[in-house]
N, C-alpha and C positions, 0 to 999 in steps of 0.2 A: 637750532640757531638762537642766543642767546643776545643777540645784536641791542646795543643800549639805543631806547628812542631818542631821536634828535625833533626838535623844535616841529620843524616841519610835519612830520610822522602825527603828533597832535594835531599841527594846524589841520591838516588833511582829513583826522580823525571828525572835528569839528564842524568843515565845510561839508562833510560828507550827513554829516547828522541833519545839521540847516536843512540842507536839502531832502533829507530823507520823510522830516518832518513837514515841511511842503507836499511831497507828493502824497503825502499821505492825507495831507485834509484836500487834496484835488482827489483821491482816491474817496473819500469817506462824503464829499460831497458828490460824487456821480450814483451812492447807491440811492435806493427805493425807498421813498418814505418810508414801507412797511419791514425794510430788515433794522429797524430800530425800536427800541423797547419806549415808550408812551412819556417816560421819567424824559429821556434823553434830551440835552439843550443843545441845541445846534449855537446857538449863538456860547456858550458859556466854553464848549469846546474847541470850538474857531478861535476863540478868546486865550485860548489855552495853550495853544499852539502854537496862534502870533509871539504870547509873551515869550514863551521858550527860545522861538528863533529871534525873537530880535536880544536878548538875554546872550545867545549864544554868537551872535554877528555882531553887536554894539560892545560888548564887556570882553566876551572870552576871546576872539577871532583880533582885535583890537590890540588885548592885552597880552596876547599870547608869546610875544616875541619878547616879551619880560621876564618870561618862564626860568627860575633860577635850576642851575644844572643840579643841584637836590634835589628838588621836585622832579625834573627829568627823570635823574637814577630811581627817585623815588617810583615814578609810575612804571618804567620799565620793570622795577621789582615784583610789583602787583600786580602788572600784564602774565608775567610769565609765574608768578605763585598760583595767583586766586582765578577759580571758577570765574570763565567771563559773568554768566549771570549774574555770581556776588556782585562783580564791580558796578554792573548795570542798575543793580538794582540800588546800590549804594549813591548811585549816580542821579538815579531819579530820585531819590528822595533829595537829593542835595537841590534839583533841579526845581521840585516842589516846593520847598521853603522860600528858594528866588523867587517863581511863579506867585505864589501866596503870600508873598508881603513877609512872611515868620521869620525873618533872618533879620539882622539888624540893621541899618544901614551902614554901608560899608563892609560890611561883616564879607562879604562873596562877589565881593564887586572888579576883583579882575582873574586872571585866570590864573596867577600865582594863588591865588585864595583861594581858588575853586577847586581846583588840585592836590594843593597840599593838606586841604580838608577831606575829600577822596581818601587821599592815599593813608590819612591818619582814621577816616571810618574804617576804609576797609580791610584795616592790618588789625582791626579788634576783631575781625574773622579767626577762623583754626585755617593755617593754609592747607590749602589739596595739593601742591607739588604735582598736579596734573599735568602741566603743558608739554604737549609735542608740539608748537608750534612756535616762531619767535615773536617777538615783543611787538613788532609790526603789525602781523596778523591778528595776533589776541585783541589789541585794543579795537582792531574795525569787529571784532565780535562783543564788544562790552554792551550794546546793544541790535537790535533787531533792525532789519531793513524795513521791512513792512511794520507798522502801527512801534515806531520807535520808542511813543512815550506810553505805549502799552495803556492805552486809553480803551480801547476794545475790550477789556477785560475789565473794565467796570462794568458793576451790573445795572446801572441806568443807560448803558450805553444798547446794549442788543446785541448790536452787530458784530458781524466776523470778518474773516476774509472777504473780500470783493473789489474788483474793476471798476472805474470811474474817472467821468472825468468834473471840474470843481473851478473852483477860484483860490487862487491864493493869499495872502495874508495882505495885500495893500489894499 
């Protein structure tokens, strides 16, 4: 199924991440002190987090209904070309430069910009023509449900998997 994303299909992609990224520091706030490496900042990754979702509900979620239908076809194309990973990974880095100030201002400030920066990262990929799935599906795979901004895999972090319960971002 080769179905071109509409508007929505992003917003949902989006509200679904916010959230994702919520329960994940309500998850990473219920572990043990001891399943974290010594380096680990609780406060710098709380910090990390908030920025992300309010980045993603104040800018992108906001501006999303601006989304020019180029950019649409555009992500549809890269849904169903590239390795979800690619796009994910392409995605946090874009996500990083917002979080850390490195982007200019302006520069990624609504979701037409946020998008059609994606979509022109991640076409400097080799495509894999992999997908069995449609364009819907793909992009709720461009990241992970658990630890979405793949924070766990830093190595000041420690921790892995695990159950929790936390505070959220207000």
């Amino acid at each position: 199924m080769t179905k071109t994303l509409i508007i929505q299909d992003i917003k949902d992609f989006l509200k679904r991440l916010s959230i994702t990224i919520e329960l994940d520091q309500h998850r990473v706030d219920g572990l043990p002190p001891e399943r974290f490496s010594p380096e680990y900042s609780q406060r710098m990754w709380h910090d990390w987090r908030c920025h992300h979702r309010d980045f993603i509900d104040k800018k992108l979620l906001a501006t999303a209904d601006a989304i020019s239908p180029a950019v649409v076809n555009g992500l549809t194309e890269i849904a169903l070309a590239y390795e979800p990973a690619r796009v994910g990974d392409v995605m946090l880095e874009l996500f990083a430069e917002v979080a850390s100030g490195s982007c200019s201002d302006g520069e990624l400030e609504t979701a037409e910009q946020f998008f059609a920066r994606l979509i022109e990262q991640t076409r400097d990929a080799p495509v894999s023509n992999f997908r069995r799935v449609g364009s819907q599906a793909a992009i709720m795979q461009w990241l992970p449900i658990v630890d979405p901004l793949l924070i766990a895999r830093d190595p000041e972090c420690g921790y892995r998997q695990g159950v929790g319960r936390g505070t959220s971002c207000s």
